[in-house]
PyMOL Python script that loads the backbone (N, CA, C, O; Angstrom):
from pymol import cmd

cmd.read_pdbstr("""\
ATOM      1  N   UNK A   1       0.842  -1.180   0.000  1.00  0.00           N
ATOM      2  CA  UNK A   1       0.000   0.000   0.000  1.00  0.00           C
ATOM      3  C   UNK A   1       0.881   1.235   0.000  1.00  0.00           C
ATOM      4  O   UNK A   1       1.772   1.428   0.827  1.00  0.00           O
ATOM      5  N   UNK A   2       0.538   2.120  -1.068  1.00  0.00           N
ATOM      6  CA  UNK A   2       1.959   3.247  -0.472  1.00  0.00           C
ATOM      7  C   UNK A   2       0.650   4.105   0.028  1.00  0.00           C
ATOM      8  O   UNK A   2      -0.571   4.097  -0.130  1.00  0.00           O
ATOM      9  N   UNK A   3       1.837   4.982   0.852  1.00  0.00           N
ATOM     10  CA  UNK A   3       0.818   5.843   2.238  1.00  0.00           C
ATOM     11  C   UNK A   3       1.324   7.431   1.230  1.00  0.00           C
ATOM     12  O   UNK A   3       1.738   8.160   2.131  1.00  0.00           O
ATOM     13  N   UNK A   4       1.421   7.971   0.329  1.00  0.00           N
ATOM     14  CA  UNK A   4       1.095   9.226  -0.253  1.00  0.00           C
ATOM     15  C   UNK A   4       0.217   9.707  -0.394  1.00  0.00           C
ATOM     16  O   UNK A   4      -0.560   9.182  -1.191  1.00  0.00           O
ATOM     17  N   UNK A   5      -0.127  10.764   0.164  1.00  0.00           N
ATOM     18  CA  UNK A   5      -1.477  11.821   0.341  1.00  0.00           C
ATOM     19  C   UNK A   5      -1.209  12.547  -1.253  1.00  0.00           C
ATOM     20  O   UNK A   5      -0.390  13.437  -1.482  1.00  0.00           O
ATOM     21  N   UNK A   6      -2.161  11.885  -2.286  1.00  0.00           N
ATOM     22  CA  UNK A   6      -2.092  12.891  -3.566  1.00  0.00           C
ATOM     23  C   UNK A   6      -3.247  13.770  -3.614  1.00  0.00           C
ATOM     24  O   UNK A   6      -4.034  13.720  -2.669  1.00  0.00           O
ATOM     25  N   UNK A   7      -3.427  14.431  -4.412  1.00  0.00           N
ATOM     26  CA  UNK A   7      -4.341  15.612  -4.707  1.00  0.00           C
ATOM     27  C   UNK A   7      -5.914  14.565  -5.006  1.00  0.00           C
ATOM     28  O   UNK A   7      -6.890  14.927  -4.348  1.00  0.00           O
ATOM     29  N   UNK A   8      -6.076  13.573  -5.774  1.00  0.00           N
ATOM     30  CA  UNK A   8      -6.819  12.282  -6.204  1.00  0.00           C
ATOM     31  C   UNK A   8      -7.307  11.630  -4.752  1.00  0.00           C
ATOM     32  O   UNK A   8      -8.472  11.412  -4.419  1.00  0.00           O
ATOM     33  N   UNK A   9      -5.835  11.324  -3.809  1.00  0.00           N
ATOM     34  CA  UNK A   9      -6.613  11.213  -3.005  1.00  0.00           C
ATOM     35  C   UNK A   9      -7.736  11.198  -2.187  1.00  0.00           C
ATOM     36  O   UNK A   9      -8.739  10.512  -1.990  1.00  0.00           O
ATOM     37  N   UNK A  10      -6.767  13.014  -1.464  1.00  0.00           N
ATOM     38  CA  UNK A  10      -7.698  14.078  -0.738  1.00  0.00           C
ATOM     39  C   UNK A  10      -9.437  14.167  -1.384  1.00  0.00           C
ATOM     40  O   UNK A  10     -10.387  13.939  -0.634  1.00  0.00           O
ATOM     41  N   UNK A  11      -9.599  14.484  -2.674  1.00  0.00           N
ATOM     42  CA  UNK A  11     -10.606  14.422  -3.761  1.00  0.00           C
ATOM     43  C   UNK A  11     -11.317  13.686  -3.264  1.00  0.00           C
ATOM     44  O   UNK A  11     -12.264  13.967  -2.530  1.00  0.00           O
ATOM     45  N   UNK A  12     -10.730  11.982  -3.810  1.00  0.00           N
ATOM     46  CA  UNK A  12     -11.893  11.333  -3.129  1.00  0.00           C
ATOM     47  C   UNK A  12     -12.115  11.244  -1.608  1.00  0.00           C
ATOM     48  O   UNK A  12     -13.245  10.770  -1.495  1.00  0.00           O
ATOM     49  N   UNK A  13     -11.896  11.337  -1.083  1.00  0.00           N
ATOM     50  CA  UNK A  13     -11.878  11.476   0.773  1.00  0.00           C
ATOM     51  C   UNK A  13     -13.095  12.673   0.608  1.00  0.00           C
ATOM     52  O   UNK A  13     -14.249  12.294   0.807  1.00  0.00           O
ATOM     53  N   UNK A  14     -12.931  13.699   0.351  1.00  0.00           N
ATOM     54  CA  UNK A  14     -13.687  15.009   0.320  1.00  0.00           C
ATOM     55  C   UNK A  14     -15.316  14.127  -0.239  1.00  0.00           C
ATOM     56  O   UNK A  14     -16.407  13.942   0.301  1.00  0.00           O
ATOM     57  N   UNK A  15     -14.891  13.873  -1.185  1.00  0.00           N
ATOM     58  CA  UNK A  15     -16.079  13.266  -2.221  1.00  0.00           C
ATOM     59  C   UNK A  15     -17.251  12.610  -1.329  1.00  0.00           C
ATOM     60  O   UNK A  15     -18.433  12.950  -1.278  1.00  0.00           O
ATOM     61  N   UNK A  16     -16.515  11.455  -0.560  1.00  0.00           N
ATOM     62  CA  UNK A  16     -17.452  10.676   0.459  1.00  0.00           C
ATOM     63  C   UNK A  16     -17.811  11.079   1.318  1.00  0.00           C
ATOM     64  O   UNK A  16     -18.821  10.661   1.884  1.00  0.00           O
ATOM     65  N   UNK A  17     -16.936  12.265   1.811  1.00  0.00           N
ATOM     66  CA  UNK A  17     -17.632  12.847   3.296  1.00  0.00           C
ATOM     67  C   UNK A  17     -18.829  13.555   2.866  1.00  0.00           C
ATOM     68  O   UNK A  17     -19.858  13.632   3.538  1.00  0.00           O
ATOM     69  N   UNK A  18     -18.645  14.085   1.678  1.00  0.00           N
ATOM     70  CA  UNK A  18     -19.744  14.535   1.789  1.00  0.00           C
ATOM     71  C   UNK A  18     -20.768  14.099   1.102  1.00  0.00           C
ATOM     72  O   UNK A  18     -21.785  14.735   1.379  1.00  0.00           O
ATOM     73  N   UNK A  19     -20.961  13.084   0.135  1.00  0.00           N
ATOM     74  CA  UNK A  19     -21.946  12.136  -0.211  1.00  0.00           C
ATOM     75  C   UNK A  19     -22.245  11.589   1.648  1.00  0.00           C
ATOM     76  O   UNK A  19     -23.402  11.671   2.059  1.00  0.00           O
ATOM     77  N   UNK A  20     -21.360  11.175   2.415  1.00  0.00           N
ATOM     78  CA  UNK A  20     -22.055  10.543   4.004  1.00  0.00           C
ATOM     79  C   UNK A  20     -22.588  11.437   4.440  1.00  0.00           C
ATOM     80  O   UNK A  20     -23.566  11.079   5.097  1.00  0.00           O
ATOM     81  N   UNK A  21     -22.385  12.919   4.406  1.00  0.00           N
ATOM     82  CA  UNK A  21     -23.425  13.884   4.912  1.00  0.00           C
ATOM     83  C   UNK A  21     -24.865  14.259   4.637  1.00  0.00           C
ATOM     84  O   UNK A  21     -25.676  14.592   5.501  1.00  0.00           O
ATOM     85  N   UNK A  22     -25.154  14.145   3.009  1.00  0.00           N
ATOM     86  CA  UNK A  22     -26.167  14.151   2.237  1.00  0.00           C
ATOM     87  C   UNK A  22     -26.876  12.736   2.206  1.00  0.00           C
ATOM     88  O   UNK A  22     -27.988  12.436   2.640  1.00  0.00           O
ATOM     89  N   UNK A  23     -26.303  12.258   1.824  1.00  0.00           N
ATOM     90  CA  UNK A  23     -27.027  10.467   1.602  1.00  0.00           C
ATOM     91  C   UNK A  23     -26.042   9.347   2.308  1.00  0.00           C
ATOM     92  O   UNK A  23     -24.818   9.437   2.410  1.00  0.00           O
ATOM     93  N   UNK A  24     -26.770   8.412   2.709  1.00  0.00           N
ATOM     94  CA  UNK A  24     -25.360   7.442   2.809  1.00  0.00           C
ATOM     95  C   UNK A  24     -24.872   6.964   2.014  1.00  0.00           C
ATOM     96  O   UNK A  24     -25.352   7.186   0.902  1.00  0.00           O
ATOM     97  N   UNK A  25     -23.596   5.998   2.101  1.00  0.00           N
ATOM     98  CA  UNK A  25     -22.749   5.718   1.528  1.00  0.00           C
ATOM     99  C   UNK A  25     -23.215   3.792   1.220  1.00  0.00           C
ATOM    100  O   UNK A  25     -24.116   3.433   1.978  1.00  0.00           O
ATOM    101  N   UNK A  26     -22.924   3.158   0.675  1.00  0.00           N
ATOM    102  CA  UNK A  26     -22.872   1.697   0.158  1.00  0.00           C
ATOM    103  C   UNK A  26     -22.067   1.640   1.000  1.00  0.00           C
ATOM    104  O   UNK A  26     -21.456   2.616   1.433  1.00  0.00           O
ATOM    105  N   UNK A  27     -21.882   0.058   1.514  1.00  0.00           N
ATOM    106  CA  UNK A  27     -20.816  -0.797   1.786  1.00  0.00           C
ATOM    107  C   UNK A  27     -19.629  -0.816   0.988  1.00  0.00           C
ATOM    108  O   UNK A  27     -18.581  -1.240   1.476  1.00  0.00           O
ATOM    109  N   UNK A  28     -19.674  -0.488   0.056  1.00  0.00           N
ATOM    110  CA  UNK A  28     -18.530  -1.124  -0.855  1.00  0.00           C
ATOM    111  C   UNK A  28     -18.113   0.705  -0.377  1.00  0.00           C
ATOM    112  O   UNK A  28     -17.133   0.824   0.360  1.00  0.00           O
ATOM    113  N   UNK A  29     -18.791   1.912  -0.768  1.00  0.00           N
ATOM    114  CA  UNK A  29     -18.186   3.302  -0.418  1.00  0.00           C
ATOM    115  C   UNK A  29     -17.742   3.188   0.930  1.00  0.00           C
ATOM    116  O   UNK A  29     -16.569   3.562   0.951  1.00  0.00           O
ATOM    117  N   UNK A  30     -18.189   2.789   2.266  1.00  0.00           N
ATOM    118  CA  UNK A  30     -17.687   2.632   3.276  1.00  0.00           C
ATOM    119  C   UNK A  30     -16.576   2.044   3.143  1.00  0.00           C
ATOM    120  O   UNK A  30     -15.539   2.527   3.599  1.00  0.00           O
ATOM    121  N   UNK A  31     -16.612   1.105   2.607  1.00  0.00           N
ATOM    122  CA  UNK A  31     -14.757   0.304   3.183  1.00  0.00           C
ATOM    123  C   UNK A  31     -13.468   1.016   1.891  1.00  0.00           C
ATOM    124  O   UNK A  31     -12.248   0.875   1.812  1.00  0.00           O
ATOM    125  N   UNK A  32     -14.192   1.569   1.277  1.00  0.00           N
ATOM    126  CA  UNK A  32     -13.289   2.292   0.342  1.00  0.00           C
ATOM    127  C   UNK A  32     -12.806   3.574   1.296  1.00  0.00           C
ATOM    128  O   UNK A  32     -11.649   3.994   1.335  1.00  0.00           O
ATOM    129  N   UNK A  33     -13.683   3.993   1.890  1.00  0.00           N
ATOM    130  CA  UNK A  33     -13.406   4.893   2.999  1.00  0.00           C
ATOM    131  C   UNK A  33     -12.468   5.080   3.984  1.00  0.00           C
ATOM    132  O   UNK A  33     -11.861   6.037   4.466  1.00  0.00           O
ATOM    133  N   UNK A  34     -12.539   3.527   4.193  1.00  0.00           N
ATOM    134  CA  UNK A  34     -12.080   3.407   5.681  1.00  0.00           C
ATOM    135  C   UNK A  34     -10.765   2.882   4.961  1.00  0.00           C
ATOM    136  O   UNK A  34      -9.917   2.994   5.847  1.00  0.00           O
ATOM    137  N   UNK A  35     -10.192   2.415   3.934  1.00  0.00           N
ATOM    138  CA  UNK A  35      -9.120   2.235   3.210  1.00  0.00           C
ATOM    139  C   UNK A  35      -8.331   3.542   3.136  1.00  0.00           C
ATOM    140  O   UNK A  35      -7.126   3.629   3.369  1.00  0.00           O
ATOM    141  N   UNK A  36      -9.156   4.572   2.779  1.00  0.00           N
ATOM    142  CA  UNK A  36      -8.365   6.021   2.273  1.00  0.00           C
ATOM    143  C   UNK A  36      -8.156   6.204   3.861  1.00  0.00           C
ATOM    144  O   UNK A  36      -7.044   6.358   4.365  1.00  0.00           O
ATOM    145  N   UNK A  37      -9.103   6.176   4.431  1.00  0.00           N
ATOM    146  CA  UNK A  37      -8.283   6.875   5.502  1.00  0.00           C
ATOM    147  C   UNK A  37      -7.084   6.288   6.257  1.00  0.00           C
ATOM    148  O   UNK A  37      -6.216   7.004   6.757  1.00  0.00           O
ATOM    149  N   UNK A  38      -7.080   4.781   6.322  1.00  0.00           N
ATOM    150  CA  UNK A  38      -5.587   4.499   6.447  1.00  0.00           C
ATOM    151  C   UNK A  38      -4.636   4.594   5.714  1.00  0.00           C
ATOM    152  O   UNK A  38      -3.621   3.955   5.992  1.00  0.00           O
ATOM    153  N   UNK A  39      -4.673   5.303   4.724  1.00  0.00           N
ATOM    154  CA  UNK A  39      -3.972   5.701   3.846  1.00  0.00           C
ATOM    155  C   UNK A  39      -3.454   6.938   4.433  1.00  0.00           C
ATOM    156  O   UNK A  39      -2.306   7.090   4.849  1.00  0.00           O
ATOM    157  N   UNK A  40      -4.453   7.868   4.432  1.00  0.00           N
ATOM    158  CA  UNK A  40      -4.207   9.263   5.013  1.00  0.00           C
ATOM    159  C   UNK A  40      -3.624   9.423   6.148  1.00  0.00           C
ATOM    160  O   UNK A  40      -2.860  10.318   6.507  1.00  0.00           O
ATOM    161  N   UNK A  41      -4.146   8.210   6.894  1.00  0.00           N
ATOM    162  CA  UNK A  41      -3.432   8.742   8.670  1.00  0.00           C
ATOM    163  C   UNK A  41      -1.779   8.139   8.506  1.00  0.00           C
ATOM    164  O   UNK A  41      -0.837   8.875   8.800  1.00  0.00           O
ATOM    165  N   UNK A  42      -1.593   6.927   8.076  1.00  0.00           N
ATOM    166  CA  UNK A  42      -0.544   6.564   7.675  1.00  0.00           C
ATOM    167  C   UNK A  42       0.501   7.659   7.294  1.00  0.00           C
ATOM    168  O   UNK A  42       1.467   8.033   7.959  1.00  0.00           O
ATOM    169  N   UNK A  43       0.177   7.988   6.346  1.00  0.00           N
ATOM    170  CA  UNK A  43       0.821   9.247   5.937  1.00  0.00           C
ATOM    171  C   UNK A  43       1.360   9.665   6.772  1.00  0.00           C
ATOM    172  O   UNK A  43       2.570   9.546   6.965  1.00  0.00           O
ATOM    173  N   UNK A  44       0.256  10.493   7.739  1.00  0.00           N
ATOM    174  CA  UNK A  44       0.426  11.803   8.208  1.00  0.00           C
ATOM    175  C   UNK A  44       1.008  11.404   9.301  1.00  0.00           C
ATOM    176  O   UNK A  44       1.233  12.414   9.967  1.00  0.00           O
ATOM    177  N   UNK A  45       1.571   9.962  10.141  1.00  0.00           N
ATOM    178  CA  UNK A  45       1.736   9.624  11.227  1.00  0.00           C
ATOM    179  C   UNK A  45       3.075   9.587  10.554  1.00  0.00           C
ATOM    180  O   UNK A  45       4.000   9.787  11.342  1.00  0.00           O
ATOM    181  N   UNK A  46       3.392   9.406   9.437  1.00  0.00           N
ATOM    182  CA  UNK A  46       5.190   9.196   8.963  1.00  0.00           C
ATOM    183  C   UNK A  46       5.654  10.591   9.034  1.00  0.00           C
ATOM    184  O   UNK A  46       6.734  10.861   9.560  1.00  0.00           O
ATOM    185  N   UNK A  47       4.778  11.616   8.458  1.00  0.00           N
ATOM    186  CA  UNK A  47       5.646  12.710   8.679  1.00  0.00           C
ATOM    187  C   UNK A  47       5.737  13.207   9.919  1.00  0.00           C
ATOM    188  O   UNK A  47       6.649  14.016  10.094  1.00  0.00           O
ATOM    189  N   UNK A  48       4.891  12.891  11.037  1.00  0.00           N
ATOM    190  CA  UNK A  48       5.058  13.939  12.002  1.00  0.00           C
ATOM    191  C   UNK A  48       6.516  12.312  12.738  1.00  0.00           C
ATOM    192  O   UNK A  48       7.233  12.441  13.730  1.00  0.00           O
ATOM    193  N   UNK A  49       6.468  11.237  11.950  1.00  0.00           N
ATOM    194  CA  UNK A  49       7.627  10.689  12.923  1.00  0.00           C
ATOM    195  C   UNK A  49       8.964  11.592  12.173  1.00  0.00           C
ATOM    196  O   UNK A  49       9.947  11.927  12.834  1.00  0.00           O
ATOM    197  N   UNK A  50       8.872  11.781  11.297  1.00  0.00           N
ATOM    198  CA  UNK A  50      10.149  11.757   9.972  1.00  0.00           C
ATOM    199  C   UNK A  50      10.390  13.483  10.864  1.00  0.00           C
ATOM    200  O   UNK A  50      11.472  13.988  11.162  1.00  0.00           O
ATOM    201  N   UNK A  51       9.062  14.036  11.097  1.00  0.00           N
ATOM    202  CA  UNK A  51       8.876  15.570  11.394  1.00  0.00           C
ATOM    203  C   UNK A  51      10.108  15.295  12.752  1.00  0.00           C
ATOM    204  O   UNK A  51      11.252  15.737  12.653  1.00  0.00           O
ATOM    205  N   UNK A  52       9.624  14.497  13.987  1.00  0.00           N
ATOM    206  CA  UNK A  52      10.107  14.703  15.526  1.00  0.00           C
ATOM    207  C   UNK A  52      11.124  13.374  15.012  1.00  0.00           C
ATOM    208  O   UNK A  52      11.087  12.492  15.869  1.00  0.00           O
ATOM    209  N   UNK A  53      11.595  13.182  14.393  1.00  0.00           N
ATOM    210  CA  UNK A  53      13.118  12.311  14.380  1.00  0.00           C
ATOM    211  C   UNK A  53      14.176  13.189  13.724  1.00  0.00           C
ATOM    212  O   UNK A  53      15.164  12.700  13.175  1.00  0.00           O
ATOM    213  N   UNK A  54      13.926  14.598  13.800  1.00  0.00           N
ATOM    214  CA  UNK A  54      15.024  15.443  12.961  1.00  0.00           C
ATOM    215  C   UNK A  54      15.574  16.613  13.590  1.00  0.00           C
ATOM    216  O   UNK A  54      16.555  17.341  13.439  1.00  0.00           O
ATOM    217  N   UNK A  55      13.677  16.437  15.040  1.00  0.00           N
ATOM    218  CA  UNK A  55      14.746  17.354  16.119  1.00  0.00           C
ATOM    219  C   UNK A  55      15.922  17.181  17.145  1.00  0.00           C
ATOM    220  O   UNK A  55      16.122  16.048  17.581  1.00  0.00           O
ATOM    221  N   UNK A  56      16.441  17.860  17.419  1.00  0.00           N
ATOM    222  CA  UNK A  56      17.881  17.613  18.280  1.00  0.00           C
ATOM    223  C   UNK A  56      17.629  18.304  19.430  1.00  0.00           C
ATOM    224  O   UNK A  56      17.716  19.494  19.128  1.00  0.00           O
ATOM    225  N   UNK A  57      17.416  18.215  20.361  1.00  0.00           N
ATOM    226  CA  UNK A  57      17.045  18.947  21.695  1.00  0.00           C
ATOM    227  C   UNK A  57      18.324  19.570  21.972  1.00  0.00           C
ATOM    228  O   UNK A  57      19.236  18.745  22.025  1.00  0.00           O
ATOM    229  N   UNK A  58      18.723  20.962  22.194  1.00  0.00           N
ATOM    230  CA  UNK A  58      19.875  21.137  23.178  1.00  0.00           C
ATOM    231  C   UNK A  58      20.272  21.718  24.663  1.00  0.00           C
ATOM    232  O   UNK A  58      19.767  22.815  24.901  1.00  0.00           O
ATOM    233  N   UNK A  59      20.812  21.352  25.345  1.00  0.00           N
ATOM    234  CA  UNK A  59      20.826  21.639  26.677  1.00  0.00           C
ATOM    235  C   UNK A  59      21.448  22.919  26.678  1.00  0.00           C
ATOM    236  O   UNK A  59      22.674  22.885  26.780  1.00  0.00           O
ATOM    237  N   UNK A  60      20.914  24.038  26.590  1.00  0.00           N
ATOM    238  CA  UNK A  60      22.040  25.390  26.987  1.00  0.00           C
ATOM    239  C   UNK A  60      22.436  25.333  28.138  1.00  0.00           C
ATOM    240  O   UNK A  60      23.600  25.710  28.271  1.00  0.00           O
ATOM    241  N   UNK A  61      21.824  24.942  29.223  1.00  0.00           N
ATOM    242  CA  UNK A  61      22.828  25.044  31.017  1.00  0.00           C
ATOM    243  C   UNK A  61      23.632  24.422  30.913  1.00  0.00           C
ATOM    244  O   UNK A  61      24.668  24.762  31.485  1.00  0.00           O
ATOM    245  N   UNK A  62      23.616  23.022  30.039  1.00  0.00           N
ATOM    246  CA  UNK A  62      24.848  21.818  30.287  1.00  0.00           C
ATOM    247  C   UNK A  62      26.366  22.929  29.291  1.00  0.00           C
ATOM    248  O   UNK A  62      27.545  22.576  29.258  1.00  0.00           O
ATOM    249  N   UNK A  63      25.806  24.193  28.637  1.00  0.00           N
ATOM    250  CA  UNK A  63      27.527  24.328  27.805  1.00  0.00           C
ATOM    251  C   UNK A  63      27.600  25.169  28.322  1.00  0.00           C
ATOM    252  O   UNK A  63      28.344  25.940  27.715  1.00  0.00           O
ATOM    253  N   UNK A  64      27.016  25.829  29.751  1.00  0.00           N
ATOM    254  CA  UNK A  64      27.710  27.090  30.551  1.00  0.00           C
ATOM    255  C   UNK A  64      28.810  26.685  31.781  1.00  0.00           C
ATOM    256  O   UNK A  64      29.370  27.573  32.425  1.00  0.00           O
TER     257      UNK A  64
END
""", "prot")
cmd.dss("prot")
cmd.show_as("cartoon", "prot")
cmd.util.cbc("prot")
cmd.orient("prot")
């Protein structure tokens, strides 16, 4: 599965939420759903690791 958030994506994600707001969705639209969104969170859980594995904390009291 690759976890890239494309523009196609987002689209369809948008698409269903709001077809589920207006009408419901099929079974087959539900689990297509629930697919994108592990797609999406996936994603977004790599960058915020990729995000907090690049900070470097530094101690300023420890170089006085």
């Amino acid at each position: 599965m690759d976890n890239t958030i494309t523009p196609e994506l987002l689209a369809r994600i948008n698409e269903l939420a709001r077809k589920k707001r207006t009408v419901s969705l099929t079974q087959e639209e539900l689990a297509e759903q629930k697919e994108h969104y592990k797609v999406y969170l996936a994603a977004i859980r790599g960058q915020m690791t990729s995000l907090l594995d690049s900070i470097e904390f530094v101690d300023v009291e420890a170089k006085k």
